[in-house]
C-alpha positions in Angstrom: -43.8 1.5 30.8 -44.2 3.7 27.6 -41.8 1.7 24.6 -41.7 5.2 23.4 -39.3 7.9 24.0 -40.9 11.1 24.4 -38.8 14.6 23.5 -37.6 15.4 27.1 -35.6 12.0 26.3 -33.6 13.0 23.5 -29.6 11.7 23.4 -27.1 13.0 24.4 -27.6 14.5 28.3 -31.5 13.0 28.0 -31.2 12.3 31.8 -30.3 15.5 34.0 -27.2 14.9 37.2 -28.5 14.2 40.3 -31.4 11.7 39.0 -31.5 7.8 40.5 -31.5 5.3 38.0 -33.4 2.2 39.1 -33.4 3.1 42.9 -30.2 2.7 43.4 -27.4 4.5 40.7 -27.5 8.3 41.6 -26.3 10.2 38.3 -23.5 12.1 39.5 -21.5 14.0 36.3 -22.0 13.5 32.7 -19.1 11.8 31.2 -20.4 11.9 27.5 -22.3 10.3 25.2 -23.8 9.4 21.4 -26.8 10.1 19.4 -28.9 6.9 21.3 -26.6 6.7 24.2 -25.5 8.9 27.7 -22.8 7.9 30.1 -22.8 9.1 33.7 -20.7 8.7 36.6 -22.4 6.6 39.7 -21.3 5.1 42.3 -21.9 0.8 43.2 -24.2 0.5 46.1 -21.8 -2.3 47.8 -21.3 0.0 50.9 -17.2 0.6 49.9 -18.5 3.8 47.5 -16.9 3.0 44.3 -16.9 4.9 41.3 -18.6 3.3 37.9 -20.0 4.6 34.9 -23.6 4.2 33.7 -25.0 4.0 30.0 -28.3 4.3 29.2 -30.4 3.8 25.8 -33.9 4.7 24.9 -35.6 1.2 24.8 -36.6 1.7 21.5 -33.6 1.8 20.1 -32.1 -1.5 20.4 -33.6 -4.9 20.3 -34.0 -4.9 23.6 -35.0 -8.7 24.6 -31.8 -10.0 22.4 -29.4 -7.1 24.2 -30.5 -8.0 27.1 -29.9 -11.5 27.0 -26.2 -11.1 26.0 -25.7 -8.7 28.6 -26.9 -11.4 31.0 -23.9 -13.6 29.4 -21.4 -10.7 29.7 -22.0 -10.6 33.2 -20.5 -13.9 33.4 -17.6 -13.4 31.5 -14.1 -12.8 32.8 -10.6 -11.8 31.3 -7.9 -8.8 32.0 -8.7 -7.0 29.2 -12.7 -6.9 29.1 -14.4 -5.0 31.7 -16.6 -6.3 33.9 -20.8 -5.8 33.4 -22.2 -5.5 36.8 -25.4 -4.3 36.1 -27.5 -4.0 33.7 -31.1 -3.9 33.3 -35.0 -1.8 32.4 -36.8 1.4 34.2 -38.4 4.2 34.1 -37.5 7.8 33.9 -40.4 10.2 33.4 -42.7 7.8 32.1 -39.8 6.8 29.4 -39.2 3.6 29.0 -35.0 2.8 29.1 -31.9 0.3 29.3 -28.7 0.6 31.3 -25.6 -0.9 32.2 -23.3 -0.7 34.9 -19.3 -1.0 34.3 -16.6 0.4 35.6 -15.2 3.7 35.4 -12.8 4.5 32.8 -10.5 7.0 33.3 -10.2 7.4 29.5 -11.4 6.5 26.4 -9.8 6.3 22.9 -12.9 8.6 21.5 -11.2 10.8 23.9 -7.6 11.4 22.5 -8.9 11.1 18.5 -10.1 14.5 18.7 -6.4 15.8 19.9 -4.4 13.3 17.9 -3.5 10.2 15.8 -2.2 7.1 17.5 0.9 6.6 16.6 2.0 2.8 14.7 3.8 2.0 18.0 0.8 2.7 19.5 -2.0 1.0 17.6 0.1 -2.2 17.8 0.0 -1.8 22.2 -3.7 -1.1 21.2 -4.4 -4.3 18.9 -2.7 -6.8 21.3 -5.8 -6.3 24.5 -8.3 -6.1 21.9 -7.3 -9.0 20.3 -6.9 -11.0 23.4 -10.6 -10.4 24.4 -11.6 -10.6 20.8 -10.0 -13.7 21.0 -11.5 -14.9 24.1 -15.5 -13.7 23.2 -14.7 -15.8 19.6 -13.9 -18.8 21.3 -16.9 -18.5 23.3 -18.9 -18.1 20.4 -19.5 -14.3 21.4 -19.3 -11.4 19.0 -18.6 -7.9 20.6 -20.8 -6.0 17.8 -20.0 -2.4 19.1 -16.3 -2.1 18.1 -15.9 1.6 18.3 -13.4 4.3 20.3 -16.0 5.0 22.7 -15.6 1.5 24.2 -11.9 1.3 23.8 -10.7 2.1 27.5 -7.9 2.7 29.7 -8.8 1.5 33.3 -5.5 2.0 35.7 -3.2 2.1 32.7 -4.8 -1.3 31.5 -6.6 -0.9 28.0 -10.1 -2.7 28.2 -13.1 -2.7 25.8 -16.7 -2.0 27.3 -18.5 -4.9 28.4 -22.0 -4.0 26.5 -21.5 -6.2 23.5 -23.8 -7.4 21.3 -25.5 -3.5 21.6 -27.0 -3.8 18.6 -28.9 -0.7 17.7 -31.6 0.2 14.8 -29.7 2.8 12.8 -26.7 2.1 10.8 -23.2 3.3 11.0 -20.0 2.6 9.0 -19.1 0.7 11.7 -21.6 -1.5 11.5 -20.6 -4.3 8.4 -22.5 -5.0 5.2 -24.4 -7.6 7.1 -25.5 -6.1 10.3 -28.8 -5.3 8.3 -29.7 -9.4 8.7 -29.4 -9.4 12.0 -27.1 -12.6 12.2 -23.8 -11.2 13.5 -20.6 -13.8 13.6 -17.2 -12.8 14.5 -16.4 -11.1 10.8 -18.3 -8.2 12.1 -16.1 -7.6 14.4 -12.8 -8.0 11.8 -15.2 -5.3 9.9 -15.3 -2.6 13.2 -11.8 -3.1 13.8 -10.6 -2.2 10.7 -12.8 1.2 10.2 -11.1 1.3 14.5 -7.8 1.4 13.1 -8.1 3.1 10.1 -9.5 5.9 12.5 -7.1 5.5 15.1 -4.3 6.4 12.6 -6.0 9.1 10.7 -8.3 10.7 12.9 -11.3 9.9 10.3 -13.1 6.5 9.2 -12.5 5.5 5.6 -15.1 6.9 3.3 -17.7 4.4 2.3 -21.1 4.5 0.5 -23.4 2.1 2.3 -26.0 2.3 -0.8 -23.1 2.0 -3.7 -21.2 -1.2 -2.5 -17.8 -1.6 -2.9 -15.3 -1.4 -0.2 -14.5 1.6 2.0 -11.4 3.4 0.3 -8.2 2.9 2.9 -6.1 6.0 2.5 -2.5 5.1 1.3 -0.8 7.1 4.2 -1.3 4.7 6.4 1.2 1.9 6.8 2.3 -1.3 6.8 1.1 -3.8 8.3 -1.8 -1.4 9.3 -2.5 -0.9 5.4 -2.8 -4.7 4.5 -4.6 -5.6 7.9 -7.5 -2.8 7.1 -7.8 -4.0 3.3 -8.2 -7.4 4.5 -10.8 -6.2 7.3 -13.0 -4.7 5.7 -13.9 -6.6 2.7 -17.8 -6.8 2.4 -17.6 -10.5 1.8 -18.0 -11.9 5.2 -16.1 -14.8 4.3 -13.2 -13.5 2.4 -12.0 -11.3 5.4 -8.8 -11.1 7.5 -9.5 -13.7 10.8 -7.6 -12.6 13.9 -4.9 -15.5 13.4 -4.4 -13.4 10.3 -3.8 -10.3 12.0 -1.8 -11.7 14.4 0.4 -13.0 11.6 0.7 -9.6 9.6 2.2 -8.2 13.2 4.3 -10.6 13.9 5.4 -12.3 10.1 7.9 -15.6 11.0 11.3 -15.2 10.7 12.3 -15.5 6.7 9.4 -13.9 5.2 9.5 -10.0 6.0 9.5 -9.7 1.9 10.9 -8.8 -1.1 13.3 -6.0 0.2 14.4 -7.9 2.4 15.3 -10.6 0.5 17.0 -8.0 -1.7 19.2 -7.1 1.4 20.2 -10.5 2.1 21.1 -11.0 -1.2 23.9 -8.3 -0.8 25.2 -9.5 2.3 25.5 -12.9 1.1 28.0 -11.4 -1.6 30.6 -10.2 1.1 30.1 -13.6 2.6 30.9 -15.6 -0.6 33.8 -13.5 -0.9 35.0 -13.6 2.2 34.4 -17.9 2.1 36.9 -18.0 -0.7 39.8 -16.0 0.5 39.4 -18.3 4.1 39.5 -21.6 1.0 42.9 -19.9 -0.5 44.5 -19.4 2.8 44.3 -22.7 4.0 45.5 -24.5 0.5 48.7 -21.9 0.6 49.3 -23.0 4.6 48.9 -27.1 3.7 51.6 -26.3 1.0 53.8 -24.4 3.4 53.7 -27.1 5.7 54.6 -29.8 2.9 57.4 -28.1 2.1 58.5 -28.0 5.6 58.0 -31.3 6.1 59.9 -32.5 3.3 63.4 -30.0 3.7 63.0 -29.6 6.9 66.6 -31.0 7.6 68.0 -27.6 5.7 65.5 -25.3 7.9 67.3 -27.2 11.1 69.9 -26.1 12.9 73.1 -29.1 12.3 74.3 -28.9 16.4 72.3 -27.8 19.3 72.2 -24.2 20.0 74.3 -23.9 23.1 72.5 -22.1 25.8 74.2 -19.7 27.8 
């Protein structure tokens, strides 16, 4: 195989419909793609005829040995909100030499709707909790997606999943890719980075502005808000270490009881007023009914009749 991908390979749409890929995934519709990237609708040679989708990459364009190997640990992996890798693997396609994988077929993507619309708060916070769940669960397994982007945010069957093809790590750069990513030596705080450019552009329709070759941090725009604002500033710090963990994301979402803030503090202040008030006239009622009583008790024999009433 050639390592070099000739001009008849160029990305997006390199690969024309109708093609086999490997023997055995026929290329049936072109469902998109990026600048190193094309998806395509195949079908699973399992004899049941299901749909799934195909991606393939120039080989050049990754580090190939190291993507493969973590896609032979994705295939492995299981949880509701990652979608399975069934395949993946090398060939040939007019003497160029490519990568693929095999998932399933999405019925939408987020890169999808961004072009039409903003999410909406309410919906970036049904977004976060799936991809923090299998954030969550690669972490724990020592895993880092590294290719945290709307084109592998998916709806599958009204379930949101993100692509299976993690540790993609290709040889350009792009914001979503962290301060690091030109070391090589990827933890999980590349993914905090990715998913606050995500949401940043899931609210806005844009990624933050950020100049790579100046430092500094990528300028959040102050229309977006809270939590969302606080949990972007924290995520994309360029300090590895001084970022937002997922623990602290979850907290920003959901703050314990008693420490929504200032304001609110504010507003409980000026209820407890009422209340003080109201304590006090409750105080004052009482003492005046004990004295009534006392004063029954004690000339009670003037408040009582001297004879039984008779009764008729």
């Amino acid at each position: 195989m050639r390592s070099a991908v000739s001009a008849t390979a160029t990305f997006p749409g390199a690969i024309s419909v109708g093609r086999v890929i490997d023997g055995r995934f026929p290329l049936l519709q072109e469902l998109g793609g990026t600048k190193w990237s094309s998806a395509y609708l195949t079908q699973l040679d399992d004899g049941r005829e299901r749909k799934a989708a195909i991606k393939i990459f120039p080989f050049e364009s990754v580090d190939a040995p190291a993507t493969m190997a973590r896609w032979d640990i994705a295939k492995t992996l299981s949880h509701p909100h990652l979608m399975p890798l069934f395949y993946a693997g090398r060939c040939e396609v007019d003497g160029d030499d490519l990568l693929y994988v095999v998932t399933e077929y999405a019925d939408e993507t987020l890169s999808q709707v961004l072009p039409e619309r903003p999410l909406s708060p309410r919906e970036v916070r049904e977004m976060l909790g799936p991809v923090w769940g299998a954030l969550s669960y690669l972490h724990k397994r020592c895993l880092t997606h590294g290719h945290l982007r709307p084109t592998n945010i998916m709806v599958i069957d009204d379930r949101l999943k993100l692509s299976p093809d993690f540790g993609w790590y290709s040889r350009t750069r792009n914001i979503y890719d962290p301060p690091e990513a030109g070391t090589g030596n990827l933890g999980p705080a590349a993914d905090i980075w990715s998913l606050g450019i995500l949401l940043v552009e899931a609210l806005t329709q844009q990624p933050p502005v950020w100049d790579r070759s100046q430092g500094g941090e990528p300028e959040i725009p102050a229309t977006i808000p809270e939590p969302f604002f606080t949990i972007c500033r924290e995520c994309l710090g360029t300090d590895p270490e001084r970022r937002c963990t997922l623990a602290g994301i979850k907290a920003h979402l959901n703050p314990p009881a008693g420490s929504a803030g200032q304001s609110a503090e504010a507003i409980l202040d000026a209820t407890a007023k009422p209340s003080n008030r109201f304590r006090a006239m409750i105080l004052t009622g009482t003492v005046l009914f004990v004295l009534l009583m006392f004063a029954a008790f004690k000339f009670g024999w003037e408040l009582t009749p001297s004879s039984p009433v008779p009764v008729p």
